[in-house]
N, C-alpha and C positions, 0 to 999 in steps of 0.2 A: 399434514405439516406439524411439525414441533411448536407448542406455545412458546411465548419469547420469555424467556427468563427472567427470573428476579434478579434485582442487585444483590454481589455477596460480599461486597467494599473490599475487593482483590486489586485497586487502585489506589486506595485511600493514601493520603500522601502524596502521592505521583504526578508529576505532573508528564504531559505528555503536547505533544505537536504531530499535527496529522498535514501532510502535504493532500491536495487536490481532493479538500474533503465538500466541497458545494456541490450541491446537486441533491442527487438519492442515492447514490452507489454505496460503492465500501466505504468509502474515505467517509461521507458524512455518518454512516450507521458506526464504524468506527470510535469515531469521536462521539456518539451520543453514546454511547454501551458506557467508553471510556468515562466517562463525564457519571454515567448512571454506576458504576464502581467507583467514585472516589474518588477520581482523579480531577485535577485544574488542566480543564484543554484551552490547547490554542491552535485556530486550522488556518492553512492557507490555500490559496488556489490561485490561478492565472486569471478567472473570470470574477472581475472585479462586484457587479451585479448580482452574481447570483453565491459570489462569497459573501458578501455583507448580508444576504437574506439570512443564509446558513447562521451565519454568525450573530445575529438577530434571536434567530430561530429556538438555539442552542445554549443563548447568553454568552457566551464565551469571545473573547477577541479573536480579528482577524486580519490576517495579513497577508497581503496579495504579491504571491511569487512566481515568477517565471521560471521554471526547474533546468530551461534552457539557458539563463543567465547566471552569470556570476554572482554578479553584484546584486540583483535579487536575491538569489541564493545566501549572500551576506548579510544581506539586508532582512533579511526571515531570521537570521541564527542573532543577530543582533536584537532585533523587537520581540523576540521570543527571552531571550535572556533579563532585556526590559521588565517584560509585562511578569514574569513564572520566576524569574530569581536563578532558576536555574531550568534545566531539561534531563530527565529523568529517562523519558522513550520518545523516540522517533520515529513516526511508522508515514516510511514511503510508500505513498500509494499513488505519486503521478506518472500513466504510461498514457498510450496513443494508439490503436489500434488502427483496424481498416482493412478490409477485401481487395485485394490485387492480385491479379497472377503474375507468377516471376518475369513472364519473356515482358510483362505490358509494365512491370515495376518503373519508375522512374529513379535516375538518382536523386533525385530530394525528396522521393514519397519513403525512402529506403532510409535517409540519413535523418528524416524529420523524427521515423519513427524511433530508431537506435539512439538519436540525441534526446529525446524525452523521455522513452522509459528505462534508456540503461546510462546512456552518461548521464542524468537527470539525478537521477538513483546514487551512482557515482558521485556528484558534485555534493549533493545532502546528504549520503555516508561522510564522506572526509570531513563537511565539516562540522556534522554532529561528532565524529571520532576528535577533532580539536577540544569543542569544549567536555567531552565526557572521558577523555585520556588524565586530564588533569587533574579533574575531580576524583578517578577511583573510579567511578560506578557506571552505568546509563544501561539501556537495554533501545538498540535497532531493530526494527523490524519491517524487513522489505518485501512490497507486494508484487509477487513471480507468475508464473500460470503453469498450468497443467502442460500448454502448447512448448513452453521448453523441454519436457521431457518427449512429448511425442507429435506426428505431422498433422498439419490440415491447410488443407490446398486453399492458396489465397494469401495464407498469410506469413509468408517466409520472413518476412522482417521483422514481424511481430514475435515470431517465434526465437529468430535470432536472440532478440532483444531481450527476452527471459530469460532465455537458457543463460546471454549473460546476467543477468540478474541473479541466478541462484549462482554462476560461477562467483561473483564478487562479494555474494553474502558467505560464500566458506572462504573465501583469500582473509575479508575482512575480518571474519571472525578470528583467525588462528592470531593477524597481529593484535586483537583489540583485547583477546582473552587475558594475556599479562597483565594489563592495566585496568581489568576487573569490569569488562565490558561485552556483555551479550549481543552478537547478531543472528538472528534466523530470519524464514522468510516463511510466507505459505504460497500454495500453486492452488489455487481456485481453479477449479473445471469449469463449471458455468453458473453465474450469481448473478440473476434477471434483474436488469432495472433499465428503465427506460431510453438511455442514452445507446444502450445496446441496437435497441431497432435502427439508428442513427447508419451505423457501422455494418450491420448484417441484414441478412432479409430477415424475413419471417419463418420461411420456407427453413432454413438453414439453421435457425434458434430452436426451430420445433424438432427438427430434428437430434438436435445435439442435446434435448430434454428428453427427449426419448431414451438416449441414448445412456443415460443415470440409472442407475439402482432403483430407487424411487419412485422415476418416470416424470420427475419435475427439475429446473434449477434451484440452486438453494437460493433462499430469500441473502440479502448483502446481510443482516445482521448477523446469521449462521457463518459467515467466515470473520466478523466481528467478531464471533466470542472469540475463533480461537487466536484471533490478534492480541486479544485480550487476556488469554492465559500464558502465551507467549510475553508479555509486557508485566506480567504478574511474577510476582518469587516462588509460582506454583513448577517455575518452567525453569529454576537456578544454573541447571544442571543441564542446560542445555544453551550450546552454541554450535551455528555452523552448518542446523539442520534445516531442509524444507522440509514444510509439512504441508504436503496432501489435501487439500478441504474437496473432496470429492466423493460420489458414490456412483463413478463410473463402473460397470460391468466389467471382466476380466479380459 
């Protein structure tokens, strides 16, 4: 495995807000990478508990949103404008996952998922694009999966639910680019951390690590970085694209 990188202050300045960063996953390595570049973070999360650890954790504030609400939703773009003055990047990273077969699918196990990772995604696109349309500037960056581009039994809603995700990161991009605004997204193959066993078997993670280049998943801060150069003016030149964090075999 790769040593974890040094700071190269590719943040410095920036300030940044990370959706559904408590825990160990992306969202929290996210926000500490971001935070170890320069940047002033601010995370939110639904789980009120184990946002405030994070937030503890990290020194940075927190603010607890429901990516399913509006008015949380508003209420995140408001305390965020509070506490940072302004918002620089945005990086969605609240989805929902889960094992189900299609015929056993329920309608709310179907809509639970689409309302959190894609209209979730949706509701904190629009209104990061309010406050960063006015300003000129900001950089979006929404967390997608590898499973929108290709199948795996089980999880048809999850899958749905990316594939929108990268459809609304190129719509958004083409409107947001006039008004001097970056969106991309990346598609993670598979990034181990514990919440994962929650979700899948064990049987089924080991295989899907087999199944890599490497023969491992990536650790959540390997798809931090490239949140991170995506979020940085190394990536200017770029909207509208997914990017791959993957070293799945051909």
């Amino acid at each position: 495995m790769s040593d974890y990188p040094p700071s190269h202050h590719l943040l410095a300045g920036k300030t940044v807000v990370v959706t559904a960063a408590a825990g160990t996953g992306i969202g929290f390595a996210t926000a500490k990478r971001c935070k170890e570049e320069g940047a002033e973070v601010l995370v939110s999360d639904a789980h009120e508990r184990r946002l405030r650890a994070t937030a503890e954790l990290l020194g940075v504030p927190g603010v607890v949103c429901d990516v399913t609400d509006q008015a949380s939703v508003d209420g995140l773009f408001n305390t965020s404008l509070a506490e940072l003055g302004r918002i620089d990047v945005l990086v969605n990273n609240a989805g929902l996952g889960g094992t189900v077969e299609l015929t056993e699918m329920t309608d709310e196990q179907w809509a639970k998922v689409i309302d959190v990772t894609l209209t979730g995604t949706f509701r904190c696109t629009r209104a990061a694009l309010q406050v960063m349309a006015p300003a000129g500037r900001g950089v979006i960056i929404n967390n997608a999966s590898v499973l929108g581009w290709r199948a795996q039994a089980g999880q048809a809603h999850y899958s749905a639910a990316k594939a929108g995700v990268m459809a609304l990161t190129r719509s958004a991009a083409l409107e947001a680019a006039p008004r001097g605004v970056r969106v991309n997204a990346v598609s993670p193959s598979l990034a181990m951390h514990p919440f994962l066993s929650k979700v899948m078997s064990t049987e089924a993670l080991e295989q899907l690590a087999a199944q890599e280049a490497f023969g491992r998943p990536a650790e959540p801060w390997e798809v931090a970085n490239v949140i991170v150069f995506l979020a940085s003016d190394y990536s200017s030149y770029m909207t509208g694209e997914v990017v791959s964090v993957s070293s799945q075999h051909p």
